[in-house]
NUTI-532546 format. One record per residue (C-alpha): residue in one letter; z, y, x. Coordinates in steps of 0.25 Angstrom, whole numbers, plus 5000, padded with zeros to 4 digits. Each point is the difference from the previous one (the first is absolute). Example, Ala and Ser with C-alpha at 12.3 -4.5 7.8 and 13.67 -1.06 7.14 Angstrom:
<atoms>
A503149825049 S499850145006 
</atoms>
This chain:
<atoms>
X498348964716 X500149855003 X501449965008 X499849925011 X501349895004 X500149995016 X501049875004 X500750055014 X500649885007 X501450025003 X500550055014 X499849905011 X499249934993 X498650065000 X498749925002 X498550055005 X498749924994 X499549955014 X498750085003 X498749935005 X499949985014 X498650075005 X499049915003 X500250015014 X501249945000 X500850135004 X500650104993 X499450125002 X500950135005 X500450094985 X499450124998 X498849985012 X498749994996 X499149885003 X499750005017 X501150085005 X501249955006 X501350055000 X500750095013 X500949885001 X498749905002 X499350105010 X501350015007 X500249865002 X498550015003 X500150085012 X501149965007 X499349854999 X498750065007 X501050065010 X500749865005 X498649945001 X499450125008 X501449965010 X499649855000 X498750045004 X500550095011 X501049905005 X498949874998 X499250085011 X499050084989 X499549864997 X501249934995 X499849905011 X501349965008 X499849995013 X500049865007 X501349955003 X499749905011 X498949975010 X498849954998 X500249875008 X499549844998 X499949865005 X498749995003 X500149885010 X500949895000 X500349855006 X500749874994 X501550054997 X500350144997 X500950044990 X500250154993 X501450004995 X500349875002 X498649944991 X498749965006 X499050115003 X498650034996 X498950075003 X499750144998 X501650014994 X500550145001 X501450045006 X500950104996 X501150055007 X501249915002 X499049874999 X500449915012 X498749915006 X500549875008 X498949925008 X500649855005 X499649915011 X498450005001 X499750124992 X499650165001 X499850114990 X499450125000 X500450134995 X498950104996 X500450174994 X499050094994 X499950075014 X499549885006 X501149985007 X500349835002 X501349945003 X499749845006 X501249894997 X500249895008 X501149915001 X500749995014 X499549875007 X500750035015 X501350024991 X499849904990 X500350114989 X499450054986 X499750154999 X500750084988 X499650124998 X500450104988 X499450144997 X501150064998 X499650164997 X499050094999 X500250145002 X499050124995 X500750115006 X499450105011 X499649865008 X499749914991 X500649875005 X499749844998 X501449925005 X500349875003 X501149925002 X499649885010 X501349904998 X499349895008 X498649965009 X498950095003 X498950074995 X498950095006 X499550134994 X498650085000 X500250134996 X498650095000 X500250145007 X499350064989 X500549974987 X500550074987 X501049954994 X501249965008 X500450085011 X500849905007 X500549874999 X501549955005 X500449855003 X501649985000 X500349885009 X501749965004 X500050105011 X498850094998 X499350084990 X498350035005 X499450114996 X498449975001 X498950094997 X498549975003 X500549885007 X499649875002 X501449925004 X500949885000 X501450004995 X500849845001 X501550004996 X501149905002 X501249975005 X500650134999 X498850055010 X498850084997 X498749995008 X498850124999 X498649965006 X499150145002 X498649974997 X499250124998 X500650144995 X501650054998 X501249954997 X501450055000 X501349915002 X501350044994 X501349925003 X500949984987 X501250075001 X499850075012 X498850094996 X499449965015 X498350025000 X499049935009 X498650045000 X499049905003 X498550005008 X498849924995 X500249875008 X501550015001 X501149914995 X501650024998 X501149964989 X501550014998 X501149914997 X501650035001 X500050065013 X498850105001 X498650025001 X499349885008 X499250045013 X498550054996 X499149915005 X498349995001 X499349934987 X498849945001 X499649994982 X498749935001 X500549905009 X499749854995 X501449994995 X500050154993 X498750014995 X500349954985 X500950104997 X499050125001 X498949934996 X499650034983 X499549874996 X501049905003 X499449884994 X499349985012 X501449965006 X500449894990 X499149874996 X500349984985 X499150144998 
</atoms>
């Protein structure tokens, strides 16, 4: 019989030939043949296929969030108005929080996917810019577009029948105006608001007092620090009013 000498490394101390990797570039699982993946694989497997199935759920069975904002654009605009302080452009898209300013001379207008239009202008009889920010938007049971009028005035046409946005809200120093399938003029300043009733509906809500006014096509009222002003007769097609219901305003201003 031949003797065979085996040299055992000593404890601690033992060293393996390294093996070949497979061609793929992973080991493959001991004792498995080739295409079958271990329970530890197809575990991992599965509960990987269930997160993605709760994604899908949650994305909307699409994976596609929902819109965060309005659908809402410049579409017209004069001279000098600014978005957050930098000039403005056509066809710019706003987001919520964005603040438009229009100066002496100029107007902008405000467009949402409903067709709803919010007009600009800067105050000539008071000699003061308007600021307006879109400060919230709201998909709730009433789906809500607000405002927050700090200074001038601005029309709004709202259609009746729209899908979208269900109604609109313009916060001005004493008021907040709830407008839906409207057409109306809000102007702010001087710690008094004034609302001018086209066409349609609006409700009045004093600031802190919770106090409502409901007012009729052709009406006009407001509030500053004491109350509700007297509602009084509005003619909106007048030679003074007519800009601010009418939807192309570039008739209204020589450099277009």
């Amino acid at each position: 019989m031949t003797r065979v000498r085996i040299d055992v490394p000593p404890s601690g101390g033992c060293e393996r030939a390294p093996l070949a990797p497979p061609r793929s570039g992973c080991p493959r699982p001991v004792g498995l043949a080739a295409g079958r993946a271990a329970p530890g694989a197809r575990s991992i497997r599965c509960v990987l296929a269930l997160v993605l199935f709760a994604g899908w759920l949650v994305g909307g069975c699409g994976g596609t969030p929902a819109p965060q904002g309005p659908d809402a654009r410049l579409i017209e605009l004069g001279k000098k108005v600014e978005v957050n302080g930098k000039p403005a452009v056509k066809e710019q898209k706003l987001a919520i929080r964005d603040v438009v300013e229009v100066f002496e001379g100029s107007f902008a207008v405000l467009k949402f996917g409903d067709g709803t239009r919010v007009n600009l202008f800067y105050d000539d009889l008071n000699k003061r810019p308007t600021r307006l920010e879109m400060s919230a938007f709201a998909k709730k049971t009433v789906t809500t577009m607000a405002f927050k009028l700090a200074s001038g005035l601005l029309s709004a046409i709202v259609p009746p029948k729209r899908q979208g946005i269900d109604r609109y809200e313009v916060e001005g120093a004493q008021t907040v105006t709830s407008i839906e399938g409207t057409q109306v003029k809000i102007s702010t300043g001087g710690g008094r608001d004034e609302i001018a009733l086209h066409e349609g509906k609006v409700v009045i809500t004093r600031k802190g007092t919770g106090q409502t006014l409901e007012l009729r096509p052709r009406t006009r009222s407001g509030a500053d620090e004491r109350g509700f002003l007297p509602v009084e007769a509005y003619n909106g097609m007048s030679r003074t009013e007519e800009r601010y219901f009418n939807t192309d305003l570039r008739i209204f201003y020589r450099w277009y």
